[in-house]
N, CA, C and O atoms as a Tinker XYZ file with bonds, in Angstrom:
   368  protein
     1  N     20.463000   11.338000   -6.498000    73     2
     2  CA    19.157000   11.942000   -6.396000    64     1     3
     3  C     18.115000   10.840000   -6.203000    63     2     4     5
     4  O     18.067000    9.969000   -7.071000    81     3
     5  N     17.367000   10.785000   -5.278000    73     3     6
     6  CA    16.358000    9.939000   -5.036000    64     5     7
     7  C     14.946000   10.482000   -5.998000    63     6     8     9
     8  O     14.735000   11.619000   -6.419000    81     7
     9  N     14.006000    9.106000   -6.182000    73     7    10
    10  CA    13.096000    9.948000   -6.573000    64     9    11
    11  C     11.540000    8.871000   -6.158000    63    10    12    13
    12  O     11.310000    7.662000   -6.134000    81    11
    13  N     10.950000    9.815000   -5.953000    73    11    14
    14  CA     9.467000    9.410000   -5.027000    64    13    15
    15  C      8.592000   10.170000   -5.342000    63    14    16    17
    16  O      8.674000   11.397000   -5.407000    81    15
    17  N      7.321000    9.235000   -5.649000    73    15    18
    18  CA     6.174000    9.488000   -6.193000    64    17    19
    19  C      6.077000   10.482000   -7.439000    63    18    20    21
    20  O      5.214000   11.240000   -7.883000    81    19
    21  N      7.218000   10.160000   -7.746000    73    19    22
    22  CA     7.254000   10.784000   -9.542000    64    21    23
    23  C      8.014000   12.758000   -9.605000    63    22    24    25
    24  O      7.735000   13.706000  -10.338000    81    23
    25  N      9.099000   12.585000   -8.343000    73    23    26
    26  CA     9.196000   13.913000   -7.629000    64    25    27
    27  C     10.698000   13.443000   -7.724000    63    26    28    29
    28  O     11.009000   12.278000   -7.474000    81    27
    29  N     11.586000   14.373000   -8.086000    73    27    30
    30  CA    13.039000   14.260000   -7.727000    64    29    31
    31  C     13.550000   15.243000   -6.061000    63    30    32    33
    32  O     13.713000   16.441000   -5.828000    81    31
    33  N     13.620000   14.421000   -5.507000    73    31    34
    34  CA    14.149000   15.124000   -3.849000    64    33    35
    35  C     16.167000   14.671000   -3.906000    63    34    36    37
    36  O     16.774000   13.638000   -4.188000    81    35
    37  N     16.495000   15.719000   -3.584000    73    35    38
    38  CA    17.955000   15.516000   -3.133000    64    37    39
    39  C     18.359000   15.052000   -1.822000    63    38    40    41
    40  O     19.401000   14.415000   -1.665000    81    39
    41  N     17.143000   15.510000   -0.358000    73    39    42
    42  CA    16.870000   15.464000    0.620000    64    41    43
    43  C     15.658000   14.385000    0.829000    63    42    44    45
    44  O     15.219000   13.738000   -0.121000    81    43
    45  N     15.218000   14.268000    2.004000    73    43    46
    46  CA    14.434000   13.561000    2.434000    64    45    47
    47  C     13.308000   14.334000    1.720000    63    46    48    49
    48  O     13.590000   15.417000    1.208000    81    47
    49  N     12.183000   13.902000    1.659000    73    47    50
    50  CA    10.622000   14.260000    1.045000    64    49    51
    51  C     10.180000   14.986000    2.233000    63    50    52    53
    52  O     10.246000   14.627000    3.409000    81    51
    53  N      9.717000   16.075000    1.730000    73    51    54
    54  CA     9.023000   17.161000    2.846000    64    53    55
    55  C      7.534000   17.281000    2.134000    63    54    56    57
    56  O      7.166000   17.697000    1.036000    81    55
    57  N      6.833000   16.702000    3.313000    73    55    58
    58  CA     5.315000   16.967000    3.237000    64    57    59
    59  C      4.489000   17.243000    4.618000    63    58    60    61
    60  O      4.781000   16.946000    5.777000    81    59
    61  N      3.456000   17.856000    4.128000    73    59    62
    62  CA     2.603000   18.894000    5.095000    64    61    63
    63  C      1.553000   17.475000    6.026000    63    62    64    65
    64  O      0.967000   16.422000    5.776000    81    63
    65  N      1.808000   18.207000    6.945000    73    63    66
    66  CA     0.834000   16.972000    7.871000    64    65    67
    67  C     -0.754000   16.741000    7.284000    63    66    68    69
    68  O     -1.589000   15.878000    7.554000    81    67
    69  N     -0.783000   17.734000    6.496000    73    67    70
    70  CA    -2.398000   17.217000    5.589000    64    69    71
    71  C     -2.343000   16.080000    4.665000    63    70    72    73
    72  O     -3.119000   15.132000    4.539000    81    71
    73  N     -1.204000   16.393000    4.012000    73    71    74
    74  CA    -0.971000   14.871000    2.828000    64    73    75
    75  C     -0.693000   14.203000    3.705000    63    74    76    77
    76  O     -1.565000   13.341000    3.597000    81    75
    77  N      0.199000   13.779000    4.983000    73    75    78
    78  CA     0.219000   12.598000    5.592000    64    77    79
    79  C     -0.825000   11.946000    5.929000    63    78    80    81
    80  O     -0.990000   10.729000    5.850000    81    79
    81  N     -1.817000   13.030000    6.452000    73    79    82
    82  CA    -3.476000   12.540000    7.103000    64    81    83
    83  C     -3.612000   12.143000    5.495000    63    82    84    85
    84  O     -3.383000   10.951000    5.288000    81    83
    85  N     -3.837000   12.674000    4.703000    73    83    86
    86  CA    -4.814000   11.906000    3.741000    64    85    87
    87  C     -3.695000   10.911000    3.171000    63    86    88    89
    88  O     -4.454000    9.942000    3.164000    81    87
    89  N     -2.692000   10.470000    2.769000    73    87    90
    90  CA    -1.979000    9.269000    2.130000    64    89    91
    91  C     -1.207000    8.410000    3.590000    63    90    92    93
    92  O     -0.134000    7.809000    3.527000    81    91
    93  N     -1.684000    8.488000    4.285000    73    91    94
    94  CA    -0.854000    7.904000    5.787000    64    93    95
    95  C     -0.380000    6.692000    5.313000    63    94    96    97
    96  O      0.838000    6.659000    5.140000    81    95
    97  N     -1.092000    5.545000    5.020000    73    95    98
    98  CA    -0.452000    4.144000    4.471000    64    97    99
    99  C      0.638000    4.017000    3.554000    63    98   100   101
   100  O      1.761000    3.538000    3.712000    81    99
   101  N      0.013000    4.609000    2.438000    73    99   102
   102  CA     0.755000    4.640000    1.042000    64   101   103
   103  C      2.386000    5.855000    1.590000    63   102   104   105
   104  O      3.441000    5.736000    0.966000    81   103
   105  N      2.303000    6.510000    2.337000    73   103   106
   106  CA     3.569000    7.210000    2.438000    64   105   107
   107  C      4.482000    6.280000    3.702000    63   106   108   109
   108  O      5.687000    6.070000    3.563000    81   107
   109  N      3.695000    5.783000    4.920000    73   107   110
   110  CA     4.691000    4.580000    5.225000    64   109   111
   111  C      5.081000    3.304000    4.764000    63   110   112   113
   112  O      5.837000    2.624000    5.456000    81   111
   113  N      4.662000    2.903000    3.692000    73   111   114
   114  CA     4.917000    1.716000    2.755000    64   113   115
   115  C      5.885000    2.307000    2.375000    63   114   116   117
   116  O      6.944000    2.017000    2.932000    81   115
   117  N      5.901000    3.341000    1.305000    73   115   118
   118  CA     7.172000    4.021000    0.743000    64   117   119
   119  C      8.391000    3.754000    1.536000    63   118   120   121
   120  O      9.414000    3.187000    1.152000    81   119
   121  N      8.071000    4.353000    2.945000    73   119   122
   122  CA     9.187000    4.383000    3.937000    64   121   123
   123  C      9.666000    3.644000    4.027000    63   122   124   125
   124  O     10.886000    3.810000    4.053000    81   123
   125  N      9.183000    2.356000    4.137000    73   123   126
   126  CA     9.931000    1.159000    4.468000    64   125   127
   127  C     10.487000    0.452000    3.317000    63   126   128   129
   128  O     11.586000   -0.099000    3.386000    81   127
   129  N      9.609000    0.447000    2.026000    73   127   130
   130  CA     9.862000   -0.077000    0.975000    64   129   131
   131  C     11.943000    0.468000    0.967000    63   130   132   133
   132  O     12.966000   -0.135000    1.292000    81   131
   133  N     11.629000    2.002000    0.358000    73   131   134
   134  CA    12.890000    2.563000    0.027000    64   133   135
   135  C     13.897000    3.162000    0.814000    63   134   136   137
   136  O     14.929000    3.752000    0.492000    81   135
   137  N     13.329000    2.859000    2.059000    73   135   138
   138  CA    14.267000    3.308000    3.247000    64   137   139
   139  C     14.626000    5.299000    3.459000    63   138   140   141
   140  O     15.231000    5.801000    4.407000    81   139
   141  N     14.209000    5.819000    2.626000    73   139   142
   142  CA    13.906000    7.528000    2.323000    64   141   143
   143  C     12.853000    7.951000    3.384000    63   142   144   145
   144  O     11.752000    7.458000    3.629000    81   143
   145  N     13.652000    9.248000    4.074000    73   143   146
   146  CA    13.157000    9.689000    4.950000    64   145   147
   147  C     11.669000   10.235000    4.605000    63   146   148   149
   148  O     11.188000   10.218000    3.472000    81   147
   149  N     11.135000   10.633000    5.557000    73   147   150
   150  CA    10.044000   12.166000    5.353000    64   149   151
   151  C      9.831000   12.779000    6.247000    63   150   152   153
   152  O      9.699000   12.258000    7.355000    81   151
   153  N      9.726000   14.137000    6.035000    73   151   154
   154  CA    10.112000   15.394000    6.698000    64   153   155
   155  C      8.439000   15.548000    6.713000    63   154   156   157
   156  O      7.768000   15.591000    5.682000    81   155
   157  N      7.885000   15.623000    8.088000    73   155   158
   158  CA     6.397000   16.298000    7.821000    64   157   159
   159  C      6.368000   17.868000    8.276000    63   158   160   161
   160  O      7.070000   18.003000    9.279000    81   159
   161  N      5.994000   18.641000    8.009000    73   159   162
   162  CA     6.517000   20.125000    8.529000    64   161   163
   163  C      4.970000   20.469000    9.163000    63   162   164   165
   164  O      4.054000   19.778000    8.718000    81   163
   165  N      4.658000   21.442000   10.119000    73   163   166
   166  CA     3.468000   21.760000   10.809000    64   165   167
   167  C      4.332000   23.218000   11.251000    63   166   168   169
   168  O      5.519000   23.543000   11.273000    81   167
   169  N      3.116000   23.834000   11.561000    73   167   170
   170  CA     3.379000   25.077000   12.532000    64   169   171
   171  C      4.061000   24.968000   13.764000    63   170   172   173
   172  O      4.387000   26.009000   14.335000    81   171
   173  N      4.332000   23.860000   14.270000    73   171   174
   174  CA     5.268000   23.710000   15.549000    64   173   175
   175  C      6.208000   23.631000   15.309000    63   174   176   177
   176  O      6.971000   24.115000   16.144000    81   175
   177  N      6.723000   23.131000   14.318000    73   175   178
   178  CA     8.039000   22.102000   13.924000    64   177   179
   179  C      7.670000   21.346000   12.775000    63   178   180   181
   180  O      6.559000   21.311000   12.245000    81   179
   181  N      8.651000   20.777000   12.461000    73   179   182
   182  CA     9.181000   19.293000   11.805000    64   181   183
   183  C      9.635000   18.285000   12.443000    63   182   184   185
   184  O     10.644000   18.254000   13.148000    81   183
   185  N      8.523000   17.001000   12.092000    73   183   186
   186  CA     8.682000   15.603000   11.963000    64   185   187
   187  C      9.560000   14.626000   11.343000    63   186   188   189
   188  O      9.015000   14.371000   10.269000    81   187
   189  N     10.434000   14.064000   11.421000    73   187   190
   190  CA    11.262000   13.005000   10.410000    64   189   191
   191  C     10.351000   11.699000   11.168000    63   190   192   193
   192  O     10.046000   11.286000   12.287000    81   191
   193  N     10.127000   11.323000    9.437000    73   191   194
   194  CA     9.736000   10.023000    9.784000    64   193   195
   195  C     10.994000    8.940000    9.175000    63   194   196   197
   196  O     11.686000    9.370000    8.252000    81   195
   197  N     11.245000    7.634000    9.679000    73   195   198
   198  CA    12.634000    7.057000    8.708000    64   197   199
   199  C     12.221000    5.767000    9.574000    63   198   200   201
   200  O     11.668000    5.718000   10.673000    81   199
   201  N     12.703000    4.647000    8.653000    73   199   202
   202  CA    12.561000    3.234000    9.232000    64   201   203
   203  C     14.228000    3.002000   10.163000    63   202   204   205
   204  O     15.319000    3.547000    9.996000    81   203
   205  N     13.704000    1.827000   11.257000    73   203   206
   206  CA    15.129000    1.199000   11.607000    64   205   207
   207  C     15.696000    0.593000   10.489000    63   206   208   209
   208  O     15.102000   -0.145000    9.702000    81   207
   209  N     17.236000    1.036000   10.432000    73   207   210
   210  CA    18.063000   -0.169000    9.836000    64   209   211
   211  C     17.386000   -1.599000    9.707000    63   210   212   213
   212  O     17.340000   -2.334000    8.720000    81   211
   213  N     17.057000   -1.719000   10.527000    73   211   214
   214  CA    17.106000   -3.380000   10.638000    64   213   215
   215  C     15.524000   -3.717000    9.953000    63   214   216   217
   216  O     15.250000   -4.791000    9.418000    81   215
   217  N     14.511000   -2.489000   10.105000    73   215   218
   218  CA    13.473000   -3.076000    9.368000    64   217   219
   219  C     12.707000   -2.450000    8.129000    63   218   220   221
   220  O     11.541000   -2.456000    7.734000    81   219
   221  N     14.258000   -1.750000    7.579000    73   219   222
   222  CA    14.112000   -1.826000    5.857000    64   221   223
   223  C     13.804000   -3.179000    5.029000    63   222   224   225
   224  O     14.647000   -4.055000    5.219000    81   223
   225  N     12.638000   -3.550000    4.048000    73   223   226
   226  CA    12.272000   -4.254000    3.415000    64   225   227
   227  C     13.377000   -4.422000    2.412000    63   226   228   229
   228  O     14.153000   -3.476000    2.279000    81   227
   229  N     13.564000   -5.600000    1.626000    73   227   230
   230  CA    14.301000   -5.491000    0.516000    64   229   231
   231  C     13.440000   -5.413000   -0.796000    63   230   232   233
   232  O     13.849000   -4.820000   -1.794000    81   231
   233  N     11.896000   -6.216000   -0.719000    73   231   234
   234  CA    11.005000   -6.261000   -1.559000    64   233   235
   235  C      9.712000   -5.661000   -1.012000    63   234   236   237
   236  O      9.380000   -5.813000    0.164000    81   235
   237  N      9.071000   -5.051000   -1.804000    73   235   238
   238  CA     7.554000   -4.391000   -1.659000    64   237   239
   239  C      6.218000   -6.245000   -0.772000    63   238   240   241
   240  O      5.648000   -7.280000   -1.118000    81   239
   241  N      6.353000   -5.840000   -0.217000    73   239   242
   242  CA     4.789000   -6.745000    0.929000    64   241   243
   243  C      4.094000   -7.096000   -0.176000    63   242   244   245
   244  O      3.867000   -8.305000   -0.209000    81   243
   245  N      3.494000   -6.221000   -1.483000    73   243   246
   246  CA     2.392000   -6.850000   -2.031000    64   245   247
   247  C      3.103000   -6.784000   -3.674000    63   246   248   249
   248  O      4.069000   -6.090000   -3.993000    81   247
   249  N      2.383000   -7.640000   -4.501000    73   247   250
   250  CA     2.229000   -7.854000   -5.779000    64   249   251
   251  C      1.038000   -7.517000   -5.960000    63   250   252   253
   252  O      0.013000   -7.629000   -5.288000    81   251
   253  N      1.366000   -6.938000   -7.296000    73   251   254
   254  CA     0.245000   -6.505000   -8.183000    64   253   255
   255  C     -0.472000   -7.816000   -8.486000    63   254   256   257
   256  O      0.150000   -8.615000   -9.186000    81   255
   257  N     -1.556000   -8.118000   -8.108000    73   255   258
   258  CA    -2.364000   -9.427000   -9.211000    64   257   259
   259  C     -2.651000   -9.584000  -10.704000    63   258   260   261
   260  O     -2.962000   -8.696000  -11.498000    81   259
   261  N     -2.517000  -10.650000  -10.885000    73   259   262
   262  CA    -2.518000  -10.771000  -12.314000    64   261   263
   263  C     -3.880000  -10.974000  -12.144000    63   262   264   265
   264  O     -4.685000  -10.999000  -11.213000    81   263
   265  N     -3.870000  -11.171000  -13.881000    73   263   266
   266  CA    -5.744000  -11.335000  -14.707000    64   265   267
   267  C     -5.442000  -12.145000  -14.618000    63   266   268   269
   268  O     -4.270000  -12.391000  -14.331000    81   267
   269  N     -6.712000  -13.384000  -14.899000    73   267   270
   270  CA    -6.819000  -14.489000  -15.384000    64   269   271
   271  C     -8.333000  -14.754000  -16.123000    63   270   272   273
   272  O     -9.397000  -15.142000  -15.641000    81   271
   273  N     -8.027000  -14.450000  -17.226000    73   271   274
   274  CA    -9.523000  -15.004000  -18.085000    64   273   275
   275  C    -10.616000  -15.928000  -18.064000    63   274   276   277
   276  O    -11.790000  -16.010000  -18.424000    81   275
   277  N     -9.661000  -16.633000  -17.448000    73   275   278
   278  CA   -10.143000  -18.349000  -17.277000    64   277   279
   279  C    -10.211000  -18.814000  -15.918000    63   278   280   281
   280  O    -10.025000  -19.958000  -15.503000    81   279
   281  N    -10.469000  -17.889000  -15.354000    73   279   282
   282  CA   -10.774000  -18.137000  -13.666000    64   281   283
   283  C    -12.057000  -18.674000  -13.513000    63   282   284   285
   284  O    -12.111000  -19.686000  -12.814000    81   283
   285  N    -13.105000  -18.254000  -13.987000    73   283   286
   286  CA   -14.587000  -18.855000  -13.986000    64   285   287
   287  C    -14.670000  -19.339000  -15.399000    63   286   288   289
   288  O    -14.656000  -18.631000  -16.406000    81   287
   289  N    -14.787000  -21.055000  -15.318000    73   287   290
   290  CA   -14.969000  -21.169000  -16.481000    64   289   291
   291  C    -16.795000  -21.377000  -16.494000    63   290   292   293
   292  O    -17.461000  -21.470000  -15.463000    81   291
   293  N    -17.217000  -21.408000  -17.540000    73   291   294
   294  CA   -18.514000  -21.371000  -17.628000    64   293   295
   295  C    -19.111000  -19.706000  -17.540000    63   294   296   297
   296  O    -18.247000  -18.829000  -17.536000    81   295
   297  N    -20.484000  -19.311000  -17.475000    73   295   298
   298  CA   -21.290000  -18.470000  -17.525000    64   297   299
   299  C    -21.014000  -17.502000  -15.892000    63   298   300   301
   300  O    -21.742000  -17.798000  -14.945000    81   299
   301  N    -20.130000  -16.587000  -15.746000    73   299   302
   302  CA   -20.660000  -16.001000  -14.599000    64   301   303
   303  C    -21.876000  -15.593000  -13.689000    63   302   304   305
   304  O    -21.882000  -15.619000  -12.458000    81   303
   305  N    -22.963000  -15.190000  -14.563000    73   303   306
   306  CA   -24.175000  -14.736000  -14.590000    64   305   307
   307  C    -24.462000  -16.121000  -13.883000    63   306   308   309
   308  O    -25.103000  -15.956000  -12.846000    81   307
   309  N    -24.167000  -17.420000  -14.159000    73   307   310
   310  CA   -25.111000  -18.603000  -13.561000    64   309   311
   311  C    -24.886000  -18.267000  -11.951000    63   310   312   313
   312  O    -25.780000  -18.195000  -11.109000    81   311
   313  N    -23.354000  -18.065000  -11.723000    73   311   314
   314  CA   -23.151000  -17.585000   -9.627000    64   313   315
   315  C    -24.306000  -17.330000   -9.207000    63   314   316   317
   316  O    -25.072000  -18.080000   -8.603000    81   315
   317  N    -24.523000  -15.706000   -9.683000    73   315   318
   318  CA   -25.699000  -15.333000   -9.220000    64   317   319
   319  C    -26.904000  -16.144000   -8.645000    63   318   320   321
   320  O    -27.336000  -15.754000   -7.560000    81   319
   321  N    -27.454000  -17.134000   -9.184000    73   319   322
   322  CA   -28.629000  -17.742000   -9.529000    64   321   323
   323  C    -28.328000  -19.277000   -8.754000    63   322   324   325
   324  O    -29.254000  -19.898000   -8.233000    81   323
   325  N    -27.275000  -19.657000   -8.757000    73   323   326
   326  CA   -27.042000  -20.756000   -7.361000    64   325   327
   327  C    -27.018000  -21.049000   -6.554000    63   326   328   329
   328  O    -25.888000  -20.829000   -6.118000    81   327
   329  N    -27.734000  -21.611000   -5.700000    73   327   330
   330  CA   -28.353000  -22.327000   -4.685000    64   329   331
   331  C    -26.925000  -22.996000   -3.739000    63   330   332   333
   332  O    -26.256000  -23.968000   -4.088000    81   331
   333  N    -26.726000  -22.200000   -2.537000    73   331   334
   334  CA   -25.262000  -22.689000   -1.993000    64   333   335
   335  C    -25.895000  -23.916000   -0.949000    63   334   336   337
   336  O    -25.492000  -25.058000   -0.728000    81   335
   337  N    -27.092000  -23.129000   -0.407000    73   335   338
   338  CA   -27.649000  -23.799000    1.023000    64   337   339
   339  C    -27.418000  -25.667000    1.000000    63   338   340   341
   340  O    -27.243000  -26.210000    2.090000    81   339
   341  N    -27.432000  -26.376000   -0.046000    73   339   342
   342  CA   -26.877000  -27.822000   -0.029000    64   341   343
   343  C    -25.326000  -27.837000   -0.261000    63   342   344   345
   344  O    -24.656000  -28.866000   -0.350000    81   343
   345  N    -24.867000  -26.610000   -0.344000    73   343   346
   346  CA   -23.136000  -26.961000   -0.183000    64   345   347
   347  C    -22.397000  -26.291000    0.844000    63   346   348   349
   348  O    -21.169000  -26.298000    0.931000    81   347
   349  N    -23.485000  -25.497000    1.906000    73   347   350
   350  CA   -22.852000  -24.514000    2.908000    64   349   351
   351  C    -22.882000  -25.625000    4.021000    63   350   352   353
   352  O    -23.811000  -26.362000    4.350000    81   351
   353  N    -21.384000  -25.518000    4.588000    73   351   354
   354  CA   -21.737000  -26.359000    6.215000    64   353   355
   355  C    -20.857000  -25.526000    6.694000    63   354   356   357
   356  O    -19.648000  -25.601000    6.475000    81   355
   357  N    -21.630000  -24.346000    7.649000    73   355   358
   358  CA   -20.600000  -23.271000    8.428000    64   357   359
   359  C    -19.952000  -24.516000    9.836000    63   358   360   361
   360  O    -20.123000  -25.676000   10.211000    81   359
   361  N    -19.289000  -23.490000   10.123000    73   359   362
   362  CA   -17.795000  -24.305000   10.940000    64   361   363
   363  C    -18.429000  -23.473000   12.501000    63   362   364   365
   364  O    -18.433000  -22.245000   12.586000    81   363
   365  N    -18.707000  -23.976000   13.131000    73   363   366
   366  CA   -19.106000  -23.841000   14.638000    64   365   367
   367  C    -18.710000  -24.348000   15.815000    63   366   368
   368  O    -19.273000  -24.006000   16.855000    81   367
């Protein structure tokens, strides 16, 4: 039993071409991530969407970022209030 987006499917994931329009990214990431089909269904027909063999991912593209507390050390609030124009030299 596969399971996606918190949904147990036995089959490929069947969703309506409205959730595709509104989650389009996040449901082809899936695709590729887990290699699991999706079935989009419309009044004409049904869609299968499915990655090539060959360009199933083995790992997810992004990491979650970590915190870091100690990224700005000092007063944030001072950013605000600093004067870049003697440290800006744009690239032209």
């Amino acid at each position: 039993m596969r399971r996606t987006y918190g949904w147990a499917y036995d089959e490929a994931m069947k969703i309506t071409a409205t959730r595709l329009r509104s989650e389009l990214y996040r449901i082809l990431d899936r695709v590729l991530e887990t290699g699991e089909a999706v079935e989009v269904t419309r009044a004409e027909g049904t869609i299968v969407i499915k990655p090539l063999a060959s360009e199933r991912r083995a790992k997810p593209r992004r990491k979650k970022a970590r915190t870091n507390p100690d990224l700005v050390v000092g007063n944030p609030d001072d950013l605000i209030h600093f004067d870049w124009v003697g440290h800006w030299k744009p690239r032209l």
